[in-house]
Short mmCIF file of the C-alpha atoms (twelve columns), coordinates in Angstrom:
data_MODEL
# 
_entry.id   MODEL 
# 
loop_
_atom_site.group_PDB 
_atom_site.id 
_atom_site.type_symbol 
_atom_site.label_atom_id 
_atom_site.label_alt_id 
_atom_site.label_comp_id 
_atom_site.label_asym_id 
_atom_site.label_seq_id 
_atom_site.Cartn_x 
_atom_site.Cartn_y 
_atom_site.Cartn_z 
_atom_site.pdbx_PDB_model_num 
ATOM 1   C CA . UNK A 1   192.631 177.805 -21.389 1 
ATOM 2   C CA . UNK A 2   194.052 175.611 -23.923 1 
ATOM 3   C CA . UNK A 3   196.089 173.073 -20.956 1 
ATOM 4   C CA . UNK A 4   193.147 172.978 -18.828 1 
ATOM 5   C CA . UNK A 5   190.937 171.838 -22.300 1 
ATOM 6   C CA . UNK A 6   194.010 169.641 -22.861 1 
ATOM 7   C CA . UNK A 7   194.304 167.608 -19.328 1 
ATOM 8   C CA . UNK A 8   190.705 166.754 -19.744 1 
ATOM 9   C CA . UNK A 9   190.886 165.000 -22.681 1 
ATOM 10  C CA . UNK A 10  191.854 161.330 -23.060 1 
ATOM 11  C CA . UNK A 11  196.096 160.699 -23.859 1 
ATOM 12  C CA . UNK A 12  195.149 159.688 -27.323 1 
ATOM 13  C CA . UNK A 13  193.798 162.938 -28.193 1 
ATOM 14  C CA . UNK A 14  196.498 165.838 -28.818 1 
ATOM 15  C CA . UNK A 15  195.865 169.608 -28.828 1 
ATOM 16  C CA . UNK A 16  197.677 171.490 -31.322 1 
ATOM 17  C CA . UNK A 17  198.963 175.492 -31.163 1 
ATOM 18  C CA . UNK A 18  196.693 175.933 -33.928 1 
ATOM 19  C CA . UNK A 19  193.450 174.845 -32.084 1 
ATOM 20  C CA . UNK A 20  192.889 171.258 -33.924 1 
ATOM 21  C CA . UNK A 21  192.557 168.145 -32.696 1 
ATOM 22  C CA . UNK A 22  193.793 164.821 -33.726 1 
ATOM 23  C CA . UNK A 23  193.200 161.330 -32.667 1 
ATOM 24  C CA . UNK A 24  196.305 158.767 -32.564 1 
ATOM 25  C CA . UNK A 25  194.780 155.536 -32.285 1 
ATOM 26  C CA . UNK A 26  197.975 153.856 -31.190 1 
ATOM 27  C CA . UNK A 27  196.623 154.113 -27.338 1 
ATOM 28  C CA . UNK A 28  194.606 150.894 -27.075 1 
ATOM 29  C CA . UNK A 29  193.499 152.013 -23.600 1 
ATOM 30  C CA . UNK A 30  191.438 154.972 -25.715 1 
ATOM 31  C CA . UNK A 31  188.110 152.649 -25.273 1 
ATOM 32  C CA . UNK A 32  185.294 155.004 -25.688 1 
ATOM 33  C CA . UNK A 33  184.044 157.944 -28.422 1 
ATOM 34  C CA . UNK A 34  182.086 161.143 -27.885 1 
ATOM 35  C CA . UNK A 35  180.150 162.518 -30.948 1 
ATOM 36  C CA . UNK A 36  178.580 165.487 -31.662 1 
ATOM 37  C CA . UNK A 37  176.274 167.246 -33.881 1 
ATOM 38  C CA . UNK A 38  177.442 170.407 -33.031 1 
ATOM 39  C CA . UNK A 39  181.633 170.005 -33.303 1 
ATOM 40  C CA . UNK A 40  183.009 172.206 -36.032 1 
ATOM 41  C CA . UNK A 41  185.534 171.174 -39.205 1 
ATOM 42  C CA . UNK A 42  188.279 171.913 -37.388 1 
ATOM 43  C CA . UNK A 43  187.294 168.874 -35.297 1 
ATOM 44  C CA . UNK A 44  186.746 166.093 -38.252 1 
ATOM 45  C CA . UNK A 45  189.243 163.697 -36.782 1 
ATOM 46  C CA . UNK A 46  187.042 162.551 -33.868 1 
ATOM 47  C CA . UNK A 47  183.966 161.699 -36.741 1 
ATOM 48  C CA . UNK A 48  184.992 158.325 -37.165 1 
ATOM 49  C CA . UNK A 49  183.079 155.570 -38.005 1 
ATOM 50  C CA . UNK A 50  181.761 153.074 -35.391 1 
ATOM 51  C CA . UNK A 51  182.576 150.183 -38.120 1 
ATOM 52  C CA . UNK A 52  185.519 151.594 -39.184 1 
ATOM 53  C CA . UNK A 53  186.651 151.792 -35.516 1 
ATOM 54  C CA . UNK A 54  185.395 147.915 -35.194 1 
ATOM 55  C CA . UNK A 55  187.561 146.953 -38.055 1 
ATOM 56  C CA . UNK A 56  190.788 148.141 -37.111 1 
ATOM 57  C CA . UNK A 57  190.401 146.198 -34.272 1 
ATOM 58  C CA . UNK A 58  191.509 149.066 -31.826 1 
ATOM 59  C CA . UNK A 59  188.142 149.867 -29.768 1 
ATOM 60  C CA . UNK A 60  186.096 146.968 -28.428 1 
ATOM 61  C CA . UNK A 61  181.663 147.172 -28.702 1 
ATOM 62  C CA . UNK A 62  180.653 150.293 -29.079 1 
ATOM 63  C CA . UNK A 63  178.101 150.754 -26.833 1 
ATOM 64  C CA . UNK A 64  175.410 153.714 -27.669 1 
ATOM 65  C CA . UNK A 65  174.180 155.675 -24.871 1 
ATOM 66  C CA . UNK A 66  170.840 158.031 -25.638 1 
ATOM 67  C CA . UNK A 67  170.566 160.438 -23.117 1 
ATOM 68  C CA . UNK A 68  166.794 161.277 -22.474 1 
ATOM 69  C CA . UNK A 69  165.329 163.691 -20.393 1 
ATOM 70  C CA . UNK A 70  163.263 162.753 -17.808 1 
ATOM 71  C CA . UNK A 71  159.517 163.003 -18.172 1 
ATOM 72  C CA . UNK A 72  157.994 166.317 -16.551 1 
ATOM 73  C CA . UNK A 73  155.510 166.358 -13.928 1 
ATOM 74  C CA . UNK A 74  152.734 168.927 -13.942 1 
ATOM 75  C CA . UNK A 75  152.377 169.144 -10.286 1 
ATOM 76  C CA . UNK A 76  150.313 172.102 -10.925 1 
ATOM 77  C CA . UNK A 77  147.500 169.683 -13.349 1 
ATOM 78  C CA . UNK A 78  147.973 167.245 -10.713 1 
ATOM 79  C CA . UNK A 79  146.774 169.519 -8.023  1 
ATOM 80  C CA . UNK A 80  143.857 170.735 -9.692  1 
ATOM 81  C CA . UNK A 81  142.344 167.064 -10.818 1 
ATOM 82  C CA . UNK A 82  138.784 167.652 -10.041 1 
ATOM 83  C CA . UNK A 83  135.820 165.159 -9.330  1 
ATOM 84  C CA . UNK A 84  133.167 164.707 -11.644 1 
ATOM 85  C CA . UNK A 85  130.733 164.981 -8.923  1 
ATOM 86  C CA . UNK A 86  129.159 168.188 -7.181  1 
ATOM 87  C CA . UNK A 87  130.581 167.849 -3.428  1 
ATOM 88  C CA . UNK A 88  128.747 167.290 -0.394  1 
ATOM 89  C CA . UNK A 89  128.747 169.968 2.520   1 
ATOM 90  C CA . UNK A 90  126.941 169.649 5.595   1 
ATOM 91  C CA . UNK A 91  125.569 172.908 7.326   1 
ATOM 92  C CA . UNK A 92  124.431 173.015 10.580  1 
ATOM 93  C CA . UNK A 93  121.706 175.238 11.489  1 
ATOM 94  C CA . UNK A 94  121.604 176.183 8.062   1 
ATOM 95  C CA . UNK A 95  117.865 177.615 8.574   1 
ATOM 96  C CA . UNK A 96  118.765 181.150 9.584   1 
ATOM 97  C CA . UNK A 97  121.644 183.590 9.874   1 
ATOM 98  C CA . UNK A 98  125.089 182.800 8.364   1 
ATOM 99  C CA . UNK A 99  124.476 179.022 7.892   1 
ATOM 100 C CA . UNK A 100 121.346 180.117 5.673   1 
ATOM 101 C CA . UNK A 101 123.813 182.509 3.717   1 
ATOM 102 C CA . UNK A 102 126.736 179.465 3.595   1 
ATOM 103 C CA . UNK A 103 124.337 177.164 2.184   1 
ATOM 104 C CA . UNK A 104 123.003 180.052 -0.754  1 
ATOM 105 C CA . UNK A 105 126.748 181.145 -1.349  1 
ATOM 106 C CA . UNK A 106 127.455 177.018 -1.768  1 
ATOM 107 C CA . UNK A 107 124.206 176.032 -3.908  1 
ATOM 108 C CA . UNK A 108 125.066 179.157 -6.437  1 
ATOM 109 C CA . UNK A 109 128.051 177.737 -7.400  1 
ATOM 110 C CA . UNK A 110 126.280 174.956 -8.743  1 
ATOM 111 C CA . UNK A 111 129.335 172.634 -7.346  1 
ATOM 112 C CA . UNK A 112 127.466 171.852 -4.290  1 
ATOM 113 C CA . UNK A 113 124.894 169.719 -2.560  1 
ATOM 114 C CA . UNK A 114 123.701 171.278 0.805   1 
ATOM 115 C CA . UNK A 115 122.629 168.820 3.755   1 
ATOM 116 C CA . UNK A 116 120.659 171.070 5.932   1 
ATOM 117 C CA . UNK A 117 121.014 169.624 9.483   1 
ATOM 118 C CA . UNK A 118 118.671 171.520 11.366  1 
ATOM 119 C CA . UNK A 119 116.403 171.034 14.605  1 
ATOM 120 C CA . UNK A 120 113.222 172.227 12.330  1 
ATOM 121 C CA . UNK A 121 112.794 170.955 9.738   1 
ATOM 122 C CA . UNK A 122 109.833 172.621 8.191   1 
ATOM 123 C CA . UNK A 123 111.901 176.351 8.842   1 
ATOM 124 C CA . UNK A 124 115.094 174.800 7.202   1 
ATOM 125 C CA . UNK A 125 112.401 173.724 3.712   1 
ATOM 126 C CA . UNK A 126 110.999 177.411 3.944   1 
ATOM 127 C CA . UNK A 127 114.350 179.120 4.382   1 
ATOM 128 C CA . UNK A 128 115.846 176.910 1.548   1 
ATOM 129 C CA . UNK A 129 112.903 177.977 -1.204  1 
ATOM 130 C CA . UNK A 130 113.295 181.378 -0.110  1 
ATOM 131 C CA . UNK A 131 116.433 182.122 -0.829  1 
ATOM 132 C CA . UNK A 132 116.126 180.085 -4.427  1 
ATOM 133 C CA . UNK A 133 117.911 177.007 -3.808  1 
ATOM 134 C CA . UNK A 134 116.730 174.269 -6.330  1 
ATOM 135 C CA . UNK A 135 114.933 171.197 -4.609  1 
ATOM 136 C CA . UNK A 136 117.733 169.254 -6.143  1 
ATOM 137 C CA . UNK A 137 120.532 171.116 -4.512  1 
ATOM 138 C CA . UNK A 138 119.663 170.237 -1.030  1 
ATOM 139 C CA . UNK A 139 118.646 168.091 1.581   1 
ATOM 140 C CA . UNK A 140 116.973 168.363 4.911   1 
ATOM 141 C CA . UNK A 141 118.024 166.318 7.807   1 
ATOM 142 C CA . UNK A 142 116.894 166.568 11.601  1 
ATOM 143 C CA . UNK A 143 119.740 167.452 13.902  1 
ATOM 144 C CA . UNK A 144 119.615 168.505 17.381  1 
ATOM 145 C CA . UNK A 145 122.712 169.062 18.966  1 
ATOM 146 C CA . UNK A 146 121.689 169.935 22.385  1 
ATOM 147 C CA . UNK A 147 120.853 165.682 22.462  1 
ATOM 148 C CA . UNK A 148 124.001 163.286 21.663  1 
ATOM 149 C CA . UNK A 149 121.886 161.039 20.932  1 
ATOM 150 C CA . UNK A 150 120.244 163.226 18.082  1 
ATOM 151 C CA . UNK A 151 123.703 163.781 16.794  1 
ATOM 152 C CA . UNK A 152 124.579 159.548 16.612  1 
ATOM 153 C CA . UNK A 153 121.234 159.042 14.746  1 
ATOM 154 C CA . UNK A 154 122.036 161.772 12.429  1 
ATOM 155 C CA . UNK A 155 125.249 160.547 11.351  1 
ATOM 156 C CA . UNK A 156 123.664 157.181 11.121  1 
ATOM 157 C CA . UNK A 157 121.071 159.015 8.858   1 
ATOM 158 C CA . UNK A 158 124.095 160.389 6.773   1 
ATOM 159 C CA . UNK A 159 125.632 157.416 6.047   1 
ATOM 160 C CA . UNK A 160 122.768 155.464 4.520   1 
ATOM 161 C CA . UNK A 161 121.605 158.227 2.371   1 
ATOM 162 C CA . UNK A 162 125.161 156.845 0.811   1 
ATOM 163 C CA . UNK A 163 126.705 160.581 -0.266  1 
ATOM 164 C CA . UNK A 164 129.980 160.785 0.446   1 
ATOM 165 C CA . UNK A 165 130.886 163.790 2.793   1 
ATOM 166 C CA . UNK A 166 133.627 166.511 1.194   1 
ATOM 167 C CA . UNK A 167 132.811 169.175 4.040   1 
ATOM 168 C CA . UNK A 168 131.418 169.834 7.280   1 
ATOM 169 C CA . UNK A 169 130.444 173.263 8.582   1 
ATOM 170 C CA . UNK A 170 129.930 173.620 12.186  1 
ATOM 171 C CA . UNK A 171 127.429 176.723 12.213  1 
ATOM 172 C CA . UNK A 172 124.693 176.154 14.921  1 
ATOM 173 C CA . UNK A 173 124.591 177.734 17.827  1 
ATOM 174 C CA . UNK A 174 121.897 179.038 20.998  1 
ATOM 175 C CA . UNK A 175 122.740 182.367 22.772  1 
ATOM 176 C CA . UNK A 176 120.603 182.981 25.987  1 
ATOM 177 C CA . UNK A 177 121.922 186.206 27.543  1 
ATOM 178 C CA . UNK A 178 119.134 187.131 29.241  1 
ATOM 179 C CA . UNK A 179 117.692 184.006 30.407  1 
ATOM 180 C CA . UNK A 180 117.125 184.231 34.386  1 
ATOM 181 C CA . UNK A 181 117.489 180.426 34.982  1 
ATOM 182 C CA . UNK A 182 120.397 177.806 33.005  1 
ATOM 183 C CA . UNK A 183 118.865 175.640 30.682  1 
ATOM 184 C CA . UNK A 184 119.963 171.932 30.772  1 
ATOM 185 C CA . UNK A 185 120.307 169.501 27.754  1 
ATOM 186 C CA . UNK A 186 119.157 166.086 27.765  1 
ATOM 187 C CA . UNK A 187 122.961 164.667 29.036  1 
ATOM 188 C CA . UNK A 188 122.638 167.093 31.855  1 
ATOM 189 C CA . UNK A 189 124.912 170.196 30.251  1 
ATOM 190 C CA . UNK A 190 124.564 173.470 30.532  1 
ATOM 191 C CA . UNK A 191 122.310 174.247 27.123  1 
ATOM 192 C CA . UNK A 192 124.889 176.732 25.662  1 
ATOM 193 C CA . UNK A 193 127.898 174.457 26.450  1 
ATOM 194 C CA . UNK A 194 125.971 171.111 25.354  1 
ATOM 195 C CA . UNK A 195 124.871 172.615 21.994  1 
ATOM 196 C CA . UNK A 196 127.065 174.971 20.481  1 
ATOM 197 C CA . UNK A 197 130.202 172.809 21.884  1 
ATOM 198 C CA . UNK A 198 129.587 169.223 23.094  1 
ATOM 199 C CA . UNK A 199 127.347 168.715 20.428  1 
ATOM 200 C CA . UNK A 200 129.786 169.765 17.534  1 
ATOM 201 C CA . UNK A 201 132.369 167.921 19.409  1 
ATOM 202 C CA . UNK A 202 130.643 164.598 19.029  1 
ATOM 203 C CA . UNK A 203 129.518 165.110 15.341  1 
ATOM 204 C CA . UNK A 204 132.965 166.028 13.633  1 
ATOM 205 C CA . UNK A 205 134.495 163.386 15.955  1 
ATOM 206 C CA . UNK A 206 132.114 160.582 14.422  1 
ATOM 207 C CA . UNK A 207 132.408 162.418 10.921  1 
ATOM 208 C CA . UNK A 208 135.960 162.782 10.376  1 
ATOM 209 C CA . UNK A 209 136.629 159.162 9.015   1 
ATOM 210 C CA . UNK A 210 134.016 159.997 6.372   1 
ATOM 211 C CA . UNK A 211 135.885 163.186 5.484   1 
ATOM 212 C CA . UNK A 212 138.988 160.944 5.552   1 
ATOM 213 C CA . UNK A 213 137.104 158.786 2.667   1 
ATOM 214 C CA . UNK A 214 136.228 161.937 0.486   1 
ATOM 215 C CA . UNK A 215 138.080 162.350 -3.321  1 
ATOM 216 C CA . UNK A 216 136.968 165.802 -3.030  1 
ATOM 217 C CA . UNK A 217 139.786 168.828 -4.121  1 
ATOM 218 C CA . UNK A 218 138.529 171.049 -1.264  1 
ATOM 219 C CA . UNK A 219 137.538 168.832 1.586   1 
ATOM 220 C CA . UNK A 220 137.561 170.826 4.997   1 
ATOM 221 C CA . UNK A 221 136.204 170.991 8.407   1 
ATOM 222 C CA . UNK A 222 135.151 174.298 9.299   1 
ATOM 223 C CA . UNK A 223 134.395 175.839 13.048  1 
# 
């Protein structure tokens, strides 16, 4: 152990049986010095002054290096920064069914504002004060996705109410098992295809750069 220690240490620095060290300063190429706190008596000779060094004449500028560690990042705090603001979640057909009990699992949270986007809107003001969910928490808009053209004037209605959208859920749907005839929407689709698809289809497609805007921790899109 003690000629492995020994071939890693500079030529003017001699190992003796004893375990000391001593420092010959006779080897000019010797250009550097290590201190530290932690080296024991037996290792004295290598605590030598930086002036005393300087004045001998044997070791050019002395340069001091302080080692510091690099700063920490708290991934972890950066992940959960959080908005100020409650987010904003769009429901469709939030007036019955699951997209009623989305919007009263979101509003109790109290980290929520639900946009109700639903064909009636006198059902979706009913179902919302039924189920308890403050005036402030939520807002009505008229959505009809069996017309495309109901859906484009709905995001246009959106986007001037100026809220910033953090989440869309894609709820609404018709189901006609038993009807004996197809029902057609206004584009000429099949009513079950046209809403609950082509409909949905069209209004995350025009949504998605305003979900792409959001600050929100827990933005989402949701099928």
């Amino acid at each position: 152990m003690a000629l492995r220690a020994a071939s890693l240490l500079p030529s003017a620095i001699s190992v003796h049986n004893e375990g000391k060290l001593t420092l010959s300063l006779k080897d000019t190429s010797f250009n550097g010095a290590f201190v530290s706190k932690n080296v024991k008596s037996d290792f004295s000779p290598l605590l030598i002054g930086t002036k005393e060094l300087q004045r001998k004449s044997l070791l050019g500028p002395i340069r001091a290096q302080t080692a510091t560690a690099a700063p920490s990042v708290n991934e972890a705090a950066s992940d959960s920064k959080k908005t100020l603001r409650k987010g904003n979640v769009i429901i469709t057909g939030a007036s019955s069914g699951l997209g009623l009990a989305t919007a009263k699992a979101l509003a109790e949270t109290g980290k929520w504002h639900i946009v109700m986007a639903c064909r009636n809107f006198l059902k979706a003001e009913n179902a919302a004060k039924s189920i308890g969910i403050a005036k402030e928490n939520y807002t009505v808009m008229h959505l009809d996705l069996s017309s495309l053209e109901s859906v484009r004037q709905f995001v246009d209605t959106f986007r001037r109410s100026g809220r910033p959208l953090d989440a869309l859920v894609c709820n609404a749907a018709v189901y006609l098992p038993t009807a004996k005839e197809p029902t057609y929407t206004a584009e000429g689709f099949e009513l079950s295809v046209g809403t609950n698809h082509l409909g949905h289809f069209l209004l995350s497609r025009l949504l998605l750069d305003d979900l792409k805007k959001s600050d929100y921790p827990q933005k989402r899109l949701i099928i």
